[in-house]
C-alpha positions as CSV (number, residue, x, y, z in Angstrom):
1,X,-11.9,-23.2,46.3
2,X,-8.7,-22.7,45.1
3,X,-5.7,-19.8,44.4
4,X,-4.7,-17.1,42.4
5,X,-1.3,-18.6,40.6
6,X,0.7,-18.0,37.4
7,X,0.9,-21.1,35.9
8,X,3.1,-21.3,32.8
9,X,3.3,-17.6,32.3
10,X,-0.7,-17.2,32.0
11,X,-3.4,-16.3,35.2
12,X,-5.0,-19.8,36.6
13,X,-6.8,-21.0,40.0
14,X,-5.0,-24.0,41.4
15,X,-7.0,-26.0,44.2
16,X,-6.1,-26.0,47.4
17,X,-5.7,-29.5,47.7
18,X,-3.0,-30.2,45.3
19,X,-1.1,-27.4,47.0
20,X,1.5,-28.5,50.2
21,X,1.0,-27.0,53.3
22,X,4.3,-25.6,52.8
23,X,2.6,-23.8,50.2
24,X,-0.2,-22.8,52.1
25,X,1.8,-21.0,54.7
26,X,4.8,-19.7,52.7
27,X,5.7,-16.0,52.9
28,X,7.3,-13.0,50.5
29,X,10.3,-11.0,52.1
30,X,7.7,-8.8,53.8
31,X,6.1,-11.4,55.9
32,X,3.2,-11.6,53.8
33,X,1.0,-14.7,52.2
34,X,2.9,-15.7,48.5
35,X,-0.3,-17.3,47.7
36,X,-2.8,-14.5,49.1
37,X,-6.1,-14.5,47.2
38,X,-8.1,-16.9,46.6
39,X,-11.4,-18.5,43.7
40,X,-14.4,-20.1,45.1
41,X,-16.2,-20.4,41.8
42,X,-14.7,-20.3,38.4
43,X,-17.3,-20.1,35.5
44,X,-16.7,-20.8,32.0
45,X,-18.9,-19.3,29.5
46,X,-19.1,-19.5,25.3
47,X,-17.9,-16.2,23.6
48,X,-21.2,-16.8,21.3
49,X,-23.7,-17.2,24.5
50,X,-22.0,-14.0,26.3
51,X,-22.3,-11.8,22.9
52,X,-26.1,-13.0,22.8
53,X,-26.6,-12.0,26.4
54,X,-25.1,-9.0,25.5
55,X,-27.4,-8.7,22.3
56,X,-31.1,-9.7,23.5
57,X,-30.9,-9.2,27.1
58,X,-30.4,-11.8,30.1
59,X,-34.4,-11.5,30.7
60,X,-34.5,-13.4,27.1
61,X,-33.3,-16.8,29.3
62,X,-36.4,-16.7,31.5
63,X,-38.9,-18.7,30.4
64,X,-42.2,-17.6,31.8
């Protein structure tokens, strides 16, 4: 499981073990969670396996 962060200008999901509890419990001006949403899976997929999918149908996988 891990958070929502902005790592080098671009979107990524840091675990939340290599975050400090610091971290964990730090707060915006408002009072609210800095680091407020949270991953539990991230899936990586081939641009040419998603086009296919997208192509012949997910039912095409299933072998019978």
């Amino acid at each position: 499981m891990g958070i929502h962060v902005y790592q080098n200008g671009k979107p990524t999901v840091v675990e939340y073990s290599e975050i400090t509890k610091e971290m964990a419990y730090e707060k915006d001006d408002k009072g609210y969670l800095v680091y407020d949403t949270s991953h539990m899976l991230n899936a990586v997929y081939n641009l040419d396996f998603l086009e296919y999918i997208v192509k012949e149908g997910a039912s095409r996988l299933v072998k019978e």
